[in-house]
Structure formats: structure tokens, C-alpha cells
C-alpha positions in Angstrom: -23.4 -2.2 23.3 -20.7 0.4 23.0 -17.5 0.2 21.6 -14.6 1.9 22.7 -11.9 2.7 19.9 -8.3 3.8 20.1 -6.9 5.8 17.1 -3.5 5.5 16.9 -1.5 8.7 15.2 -2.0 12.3 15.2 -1.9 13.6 11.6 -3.9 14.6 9.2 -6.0 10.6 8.7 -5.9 10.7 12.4 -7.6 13.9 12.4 -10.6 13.4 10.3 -10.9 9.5 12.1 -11.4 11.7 15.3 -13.8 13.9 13.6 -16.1 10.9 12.3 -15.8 8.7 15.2 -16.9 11.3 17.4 -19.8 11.7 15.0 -20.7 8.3 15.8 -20.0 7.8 19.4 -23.5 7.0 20.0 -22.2 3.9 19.1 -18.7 4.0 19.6 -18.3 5.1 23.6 -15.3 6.5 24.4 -12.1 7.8 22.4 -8.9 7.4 23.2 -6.4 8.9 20.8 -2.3 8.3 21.0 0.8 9.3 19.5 4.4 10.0 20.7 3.9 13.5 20.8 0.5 14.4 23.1 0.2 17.7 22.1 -0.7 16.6 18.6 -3.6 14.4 19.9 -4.6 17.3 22.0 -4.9 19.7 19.2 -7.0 17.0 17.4 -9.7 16.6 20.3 -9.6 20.7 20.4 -10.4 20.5 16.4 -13.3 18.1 17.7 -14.7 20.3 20.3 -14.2 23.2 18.0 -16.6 22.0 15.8 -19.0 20.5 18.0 -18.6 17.4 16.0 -19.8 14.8 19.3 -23.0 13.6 18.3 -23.3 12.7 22.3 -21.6 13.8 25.4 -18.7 11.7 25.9 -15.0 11.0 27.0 -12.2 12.1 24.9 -8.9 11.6 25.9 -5.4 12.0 25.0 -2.5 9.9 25.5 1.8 9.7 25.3 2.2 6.4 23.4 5.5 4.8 20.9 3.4 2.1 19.8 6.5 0.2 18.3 6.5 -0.7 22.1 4.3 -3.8 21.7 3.6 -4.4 25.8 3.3 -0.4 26.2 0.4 -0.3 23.4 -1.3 -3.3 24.8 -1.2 -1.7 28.2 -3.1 1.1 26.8 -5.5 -1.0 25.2 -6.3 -2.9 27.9 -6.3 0.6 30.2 -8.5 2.4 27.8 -10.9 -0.5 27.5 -10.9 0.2 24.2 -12.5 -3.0 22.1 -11.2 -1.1 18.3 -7.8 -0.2 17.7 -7.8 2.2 14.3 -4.0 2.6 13.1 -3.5 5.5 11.4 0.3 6.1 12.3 3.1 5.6 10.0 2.4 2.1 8.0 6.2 1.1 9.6 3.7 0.4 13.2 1.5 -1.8 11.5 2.9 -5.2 12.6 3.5 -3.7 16.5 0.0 -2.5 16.5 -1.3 -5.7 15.5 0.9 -7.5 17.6 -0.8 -6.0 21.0 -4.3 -5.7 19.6 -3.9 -10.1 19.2 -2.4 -9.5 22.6 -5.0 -7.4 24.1 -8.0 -9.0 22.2 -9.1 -6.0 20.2 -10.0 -5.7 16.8 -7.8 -3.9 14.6 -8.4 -1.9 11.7 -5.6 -0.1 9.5 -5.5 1.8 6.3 -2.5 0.9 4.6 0.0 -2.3 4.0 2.8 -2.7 6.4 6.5 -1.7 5.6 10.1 -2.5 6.8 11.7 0.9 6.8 15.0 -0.9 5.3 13.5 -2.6 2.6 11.5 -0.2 -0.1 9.0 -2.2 -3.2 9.4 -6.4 -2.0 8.6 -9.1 -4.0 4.6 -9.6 -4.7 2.2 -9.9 -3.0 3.2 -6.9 -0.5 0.4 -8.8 2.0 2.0 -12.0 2.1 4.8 -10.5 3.3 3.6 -9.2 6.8 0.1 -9.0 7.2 -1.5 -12.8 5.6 1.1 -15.0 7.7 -0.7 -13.9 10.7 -4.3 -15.0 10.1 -3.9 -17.7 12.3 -3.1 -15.6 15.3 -5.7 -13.5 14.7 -8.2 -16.8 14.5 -7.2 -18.1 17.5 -7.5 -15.0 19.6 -11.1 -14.0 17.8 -10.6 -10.9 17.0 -11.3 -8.9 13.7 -8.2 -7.5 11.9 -9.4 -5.3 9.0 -6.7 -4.4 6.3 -6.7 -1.4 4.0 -9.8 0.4 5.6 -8.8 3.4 3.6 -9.9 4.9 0.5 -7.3 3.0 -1.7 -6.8 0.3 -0.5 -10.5 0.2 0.6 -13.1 1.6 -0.8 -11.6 1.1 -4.0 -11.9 -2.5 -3.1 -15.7 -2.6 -1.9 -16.3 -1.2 -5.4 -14.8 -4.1 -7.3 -17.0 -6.7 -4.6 -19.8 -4.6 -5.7 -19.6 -4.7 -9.3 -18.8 -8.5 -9.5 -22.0 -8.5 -7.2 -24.1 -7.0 -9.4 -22.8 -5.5 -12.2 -21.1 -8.4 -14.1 -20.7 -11.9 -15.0 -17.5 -12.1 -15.4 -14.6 -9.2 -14.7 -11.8 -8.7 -17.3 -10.4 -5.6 -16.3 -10.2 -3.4 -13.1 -8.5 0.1 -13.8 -8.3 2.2 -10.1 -7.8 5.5 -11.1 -7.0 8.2 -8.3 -6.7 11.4 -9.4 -6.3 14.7 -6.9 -7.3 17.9 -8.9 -6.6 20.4 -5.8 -3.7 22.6 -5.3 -2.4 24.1 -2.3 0.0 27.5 -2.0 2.9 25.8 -1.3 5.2 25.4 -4.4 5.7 21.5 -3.5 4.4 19.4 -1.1 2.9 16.0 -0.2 -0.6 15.0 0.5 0.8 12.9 3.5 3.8 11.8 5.2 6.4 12.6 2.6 8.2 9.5 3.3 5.8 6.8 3.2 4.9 8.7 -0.1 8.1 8.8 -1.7 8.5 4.7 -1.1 5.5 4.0 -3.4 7.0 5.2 -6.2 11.1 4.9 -6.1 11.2 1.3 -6.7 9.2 -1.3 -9.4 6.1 -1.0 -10.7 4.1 -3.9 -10.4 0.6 -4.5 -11.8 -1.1 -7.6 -12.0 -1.7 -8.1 -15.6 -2.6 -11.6 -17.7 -2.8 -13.1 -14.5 0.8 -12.6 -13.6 2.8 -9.8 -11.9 4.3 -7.3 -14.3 6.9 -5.0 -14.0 7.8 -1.5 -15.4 9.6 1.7 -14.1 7.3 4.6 -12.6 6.2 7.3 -14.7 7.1 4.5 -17.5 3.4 3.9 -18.6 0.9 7.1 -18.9 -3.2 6.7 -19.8 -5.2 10.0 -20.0 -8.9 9.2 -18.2 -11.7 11.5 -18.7 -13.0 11.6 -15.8 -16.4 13.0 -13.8 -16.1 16.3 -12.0 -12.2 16.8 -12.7 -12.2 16.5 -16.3 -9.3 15.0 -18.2 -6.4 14.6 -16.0 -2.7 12.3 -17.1 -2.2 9.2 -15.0 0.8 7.0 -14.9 0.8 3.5 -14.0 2.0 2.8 -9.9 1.9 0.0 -7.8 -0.3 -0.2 -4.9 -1.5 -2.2 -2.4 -4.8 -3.5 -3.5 -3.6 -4.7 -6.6 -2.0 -7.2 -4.3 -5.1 -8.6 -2.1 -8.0 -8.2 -5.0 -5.4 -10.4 -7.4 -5.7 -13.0 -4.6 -9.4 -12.5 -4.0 -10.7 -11.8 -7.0 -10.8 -13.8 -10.2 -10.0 -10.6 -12.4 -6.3 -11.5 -15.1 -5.9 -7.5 -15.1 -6.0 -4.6 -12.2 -3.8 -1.9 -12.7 -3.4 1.2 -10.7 -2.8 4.5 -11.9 -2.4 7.5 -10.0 -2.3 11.2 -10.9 0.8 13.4 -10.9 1.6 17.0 -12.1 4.7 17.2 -14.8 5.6 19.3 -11.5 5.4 16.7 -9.4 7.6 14.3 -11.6 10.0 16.8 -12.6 11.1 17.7 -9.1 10.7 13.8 -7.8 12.9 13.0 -10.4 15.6 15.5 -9.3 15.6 14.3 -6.0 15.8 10.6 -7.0 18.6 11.0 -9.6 20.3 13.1 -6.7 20.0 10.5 -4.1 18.3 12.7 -1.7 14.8 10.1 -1.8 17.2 6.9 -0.5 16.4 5.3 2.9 20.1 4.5 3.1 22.0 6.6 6.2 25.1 8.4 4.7 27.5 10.3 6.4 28.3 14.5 6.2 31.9 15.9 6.2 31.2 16.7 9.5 30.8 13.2 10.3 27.1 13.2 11.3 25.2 10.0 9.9 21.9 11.2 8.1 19.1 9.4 6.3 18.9 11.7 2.8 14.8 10.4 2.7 14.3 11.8 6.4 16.1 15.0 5.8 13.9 15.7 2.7 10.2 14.7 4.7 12.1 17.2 7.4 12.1 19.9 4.8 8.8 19.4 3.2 5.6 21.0 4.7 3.7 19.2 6.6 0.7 17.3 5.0 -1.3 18.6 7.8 -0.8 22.5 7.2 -1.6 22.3 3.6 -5.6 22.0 4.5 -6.6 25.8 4.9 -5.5 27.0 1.5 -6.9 23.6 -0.4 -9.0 24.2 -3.5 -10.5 21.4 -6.1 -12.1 18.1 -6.1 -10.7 14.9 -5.8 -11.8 11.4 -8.0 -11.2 7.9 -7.1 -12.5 4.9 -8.4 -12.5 1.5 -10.3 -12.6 1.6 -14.4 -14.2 -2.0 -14.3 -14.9 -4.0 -18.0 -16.1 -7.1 -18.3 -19.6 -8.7 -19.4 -22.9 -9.0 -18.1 -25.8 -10.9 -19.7 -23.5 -12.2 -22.5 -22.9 -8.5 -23.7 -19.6 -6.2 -23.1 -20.2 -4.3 -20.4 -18.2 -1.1 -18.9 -18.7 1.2 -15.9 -16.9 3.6 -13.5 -17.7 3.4 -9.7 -16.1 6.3 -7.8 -16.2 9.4 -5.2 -15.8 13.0 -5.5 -14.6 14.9 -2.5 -14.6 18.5 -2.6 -11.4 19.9 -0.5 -12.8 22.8 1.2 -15.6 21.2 2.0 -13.7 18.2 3.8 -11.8 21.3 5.5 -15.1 23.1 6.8 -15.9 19.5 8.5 -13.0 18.3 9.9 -10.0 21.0 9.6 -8.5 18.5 6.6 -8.3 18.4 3.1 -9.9 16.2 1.0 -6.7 13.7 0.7 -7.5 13.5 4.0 -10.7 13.2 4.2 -11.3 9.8 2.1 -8.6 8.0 4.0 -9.8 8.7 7.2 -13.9 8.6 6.5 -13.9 5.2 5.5 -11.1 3.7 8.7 -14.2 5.7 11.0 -16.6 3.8 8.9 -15.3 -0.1 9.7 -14.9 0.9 13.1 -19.1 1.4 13.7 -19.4 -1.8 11.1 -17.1 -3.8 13.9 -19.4 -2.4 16.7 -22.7 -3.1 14.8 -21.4 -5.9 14.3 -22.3 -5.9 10.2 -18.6 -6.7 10.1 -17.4 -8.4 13.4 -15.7 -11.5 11.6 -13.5 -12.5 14.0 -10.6 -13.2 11.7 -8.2 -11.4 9.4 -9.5 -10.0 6.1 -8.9 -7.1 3.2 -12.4 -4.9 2.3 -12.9 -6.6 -0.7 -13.6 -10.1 1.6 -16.8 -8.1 3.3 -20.0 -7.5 2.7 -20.0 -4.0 0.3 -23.4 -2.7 0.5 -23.2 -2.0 4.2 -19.8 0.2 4.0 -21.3 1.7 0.8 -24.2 2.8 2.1 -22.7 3.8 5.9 -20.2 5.9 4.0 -22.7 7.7 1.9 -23.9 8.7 5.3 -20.8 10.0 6.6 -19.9 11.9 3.5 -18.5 10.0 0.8 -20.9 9.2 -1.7 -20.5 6.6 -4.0 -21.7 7.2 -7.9 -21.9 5.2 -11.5 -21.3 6.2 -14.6 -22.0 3.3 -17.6 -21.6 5.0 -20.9 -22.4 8.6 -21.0 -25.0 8.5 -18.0 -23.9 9.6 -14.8 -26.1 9.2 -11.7 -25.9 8.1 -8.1 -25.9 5.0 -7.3 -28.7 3.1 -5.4 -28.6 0.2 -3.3 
């Protein structure tokens, strides 16, 4: 039976959702995609028709929405008949979107942790905050709620399943390494909405580490990784959301994170933090206008979006996992490689894109199949791996291993 799924959002994730879903609406019926501004979804379903990426005729359609308006959205869910809610809007809808899909009796899938746009790095664990106090709605109403269906959180998390699975005894340490080697023309820019971006990394830095939460200050702790494809690129140590549900899930005393970042990058973040100009705090002009210094800044910036066409160089994510296997010390790196213009040829994104948005596509035809119709609330790493591993090798993001010096693909 067919599945009809409502993406909520219009950028850039939203985009290549659209693109894959349609790819697999054989099995996912119709599409409904919303956003407060239309003529954003509209161009999306163009982008779709553009390049022919329906694998069957079917209905696509386009729709006004502020999903903060809890009753609205479940009006549309129940109007659309969709039976799959994928929220790729800003992460502050989260909690709305979930809200109506309990209402509504749809399962929900997002791709990143909820966030209160007054309140920027809460106490550990971010989940517990927002998302894990409602399992017991989403029980009682039966519905599937699938958290962090991104790349990371996500994928990143299906790798650690996998390699407690069947790749070690026991787990010491889980490094998640995510490292963009593309540049665009523009001389700076975000890979997605500027100011969900900037949050991550203006307050604390927390890692779980010795089986406690740790924190230091960003850009405080730097590890050079030599890495497949990219080479040897400089990471810093970042919080990030799956360190907070795979320290719950997983019996692991160490996951870090560490992202990559340009001395570019840091040099003009900093500026704009020491200046005041990244704070979510309204202040007021001499001209007595009341302005949010973080909103003026995302106003400034290009838009995530428009960065795609001139996109060049690969992208590497995964997990750095060591631990023992057999009695003997044991390390290997599972990750994916996503070439940027390729990712733009496919879908009109770049490759940033691209792995967020594959993966959300990819839970959505597990929900349908029902490989992952649970019923309840849970994070990736909770779920079966080998069934999103190997879906998402068909839909464009391979997964590959690398123990040693060896690097080959990985079979299931």
C-alpha cells in the first residue's frame, strides 16, 4: 500500500527530499510539499519535473503552510492524506510538527534536534529536553516518530549500530568526523540556514567522554584526520546532536564529534562573535528599530540554496570507531563520499545537501515498507542498520570501510 508523505520546508534538504521521494513514489503515492512561502515549494516540484526525476506518474502538489500553527498543519495532514510527515524546516518547528503529526496520526520523521530560538547550547542531553519526554504520546497514538534521519545525526548513527553489530565486541571509542572539502565562489557563506548554523557553535562544547559530559570552548580542541578521498583536512572538536542519543543508546565511555572548518571560516566567525553580531538577543538601533543582530547577519549571507551551481569537491563523513573484536584491538572507519557536482546534476543541490536530505527520503520508504514502521518514538541508531544501509546505497550514498590501510566497499 501507498504512502502519502508531506515534506515540510522549501530549502535546499527540502529540495533533494523532493527529488528522492519522487524517485520512489512507486511506493510513496502522492507528495505534498509546504512552506510559508508557496513559490518556494513551487520551484522545488519544477526542479522535479525538470529532471524527470518521478519514477511514476503522480500528484505533486504545493501548499501555503506556517507549521508553528499546530491545528493548521494537522489540517493539512489530514487534507493531504498524507500518512509521513518529513520536517525539513527550521529545527525551531520540530515540536509543532510533531505536535499535529500525534494529532493527525502520521508518522514523523525529522533530521535534526529541536531548539528554542531563546535559548542557544542547553544542558545535556539536547533530546531530553524536547523530543524524549514525548514518547509516550507518540505510543499511545501509534505512530512512528523518527529523530535525526539526516546524515549526522543519522547515518552517522546506523554506522555505529552496524559496527557494534558486527564489527566489535566491545566499542571504546566513536570519533564522527565530517569534513566538507568543496568550495563555492562566494567569499563566505553557509552550507544551510546561517542561523541554525551559527547556534551549534557559539555556546559549550560538549562531548561525551569517560562516560560523562565534558565541556570545552569551540575551536578549543583540533585533531588532523587523514581521511579517504579528501586527504588530510583540520577538525575541531563541536557538539552535536548524536553525541546526545548514541551516549544513551549505546554502551560506548567516548563519542566525540569533530567537524571541519577553514581558518577562514573561524577567523571571520570569530569576528562576528566577539562583535556581537551572532547573538539571538533583539537590540535596539539609534533609530529605535528593535533588531535581532543573528537574523540580520543570516539576512546578509547568501542563501545556502544558491551556492549549488558553482559547488566543486567531495564531502566525507563518518564514524572513527576503536574498540576490540575477537580479544584483539581493532580499528575501522565507516563513512560516505559525496561528490558536489554530482549531487547538483541530480537534484539542483550540493552535496551538503545532498546527504541530509537522501537519507530523511530514505526512512520515509522504510516507514511505508514497513522495515521501520515501529510505532513509537526512536533515534536511527534504535533501528535496524542494514536495511537503511543498503536502501541508501541505492539512492546514492554509498557506504564504505576502511580497517588499516585497506579501503573497499562495504558488503552486507
Amino acid at each position: 500500500m501507498k504512502k502519502n508523505v508531506l515534506i515540510i520546508g522549501a530549502g535546499g534538504v527540502a529540495q533533494v527530499v523532493a527529488h528522492k521521494c519522487a524517485q520512489n513514489n512507486n511506493i510513496l503515492g502522492e507528495i505534498h510539499i509546504a512552506s510559508r512561502t508557496e513559490t518556494k515549494c513551487r520551484m522545488i516540484v519544477a526542479s522535479v519535473k525538470e529532471k524527470m526525476s518521478m519514477k511514476t506518474a503522480g500528484v505533486f502538489v504545493t501548499h501555503t503552510l506556517n507549521a508553528l500553527d499546530v491545528e493548521a498543519t494537522t489540517a493539512l495532514i489530514k487534507e493531504s492524506g498524507a500518512q509521513i510527515v518529513i520536517n525539513v524546516g527550521t529545527a525551531f518547528l520540530n515540536m509543532s510538527v510533531l505536535t499535529a503529526c500525534i494529532k493527525a496520526k502520521a508518522a514523523y520523521i525529522d533530521t535534526a534536534i529541536h531548539e528554542d530560538p531563546l535559548k542557544i547550547c542547553e544542558t545535556p542531553p539536547w533530546y531530553g529536553n524536547y523530543e524524549w519526554p514525548r514518547r509516550a504520546e507518540c505510543k499511545k497514538a501509534g505512530i512512528t516518530a523518527i529523530l535525526g534521519a539526516g546524515f549526522d545525526p543519522g547515518v552517522v548513527n546506523a554506522y555505529a549500530t552496524l559496527a557494534r553489530d558486527d564489527y566489535f565486541d566491545h566499542i571504546d571509542e566513536i570519533d564522527i568526523i565530517d569534513v566538507n572539502a568543496g568550495s563555492h565562489d562566494c567569499w563566505f557563506a553557509t552550507n544551510f540556514d546561517p542561523e541554525i548554523n551559527f547556534r551549534e557553535f557559539t555556546g559549550q562544547v560538549w562531548s561525551w567522554q569517560n562516560s560523562r559530559w565534558t565541556s570545552n570552548r569551540m575551536f578549543e580542541i583540533r585533531r588532523d584526520w587523514k581521511l579517504p578521498v579528501v586527504g588530510t583536512y583540520p577538525t575541531y572538536m563541536t557538539g552535536h546532536d548524536e553525541i546526545h542519543s548514541l551516549s544513551k543508546n549505546l554502551d560506548v565511555a567516548n563519542i566525540r564529534f569533530w567537524m571541519g572548518f577553514s581558518e577562514h571560516y573561524i577567523s571571520v566567525f570569530t569576528v562576528l562573535k566577539n562583535l556581537g553580531l551572532l547573538s539571538e538577543k533583539p537590540v535596539k538601533t539609534s533609530e529605535g528599530l528593535e533588531v535581532v543582530p543573528l537574523k540580520v547577519v543570516k539576512a546578509i549571507l547568501p542563501n545556502p540554496s544558491s551556492l549549488a551551481p558553482g559547488y566543486r569537491g567531495k564531502t566525507c563523513i563518518g564514524d572513527q570507531i576503536k574498540g576490540t573484536k575477537n580479544g584483539k584491538l581493532r580499528e575501522v572507519f565507516i563513512y560516505n563520499t559525496v561528490d558536489h557536482k554530482e549531487a547538483y546534476t541530480e537534484t539542483g543541490m550540493q552535496g551538503v545537501a545532498y546527504t541530509a536530505g537522501v537519507p530523511a527520503a530514505a526512512a520515509a520508504v522504510l516507514i511505508a515498507n514497513g522495515d521501520w514502521d515501529v510505532r513509537v518514538m526512536v533515534n536511527i541508531e534504535e533501528l535496524p542498520p542494514r536495511p537503511f544501509l543498503t536502501l541508501l546505497d541505492m539512492m546514492g550514498l554509498s557506504t564504505r570501510i576502511r580497517e588499516g590501510t585497506e579501503d573497499q566497499l562495504l558488503t552486507f
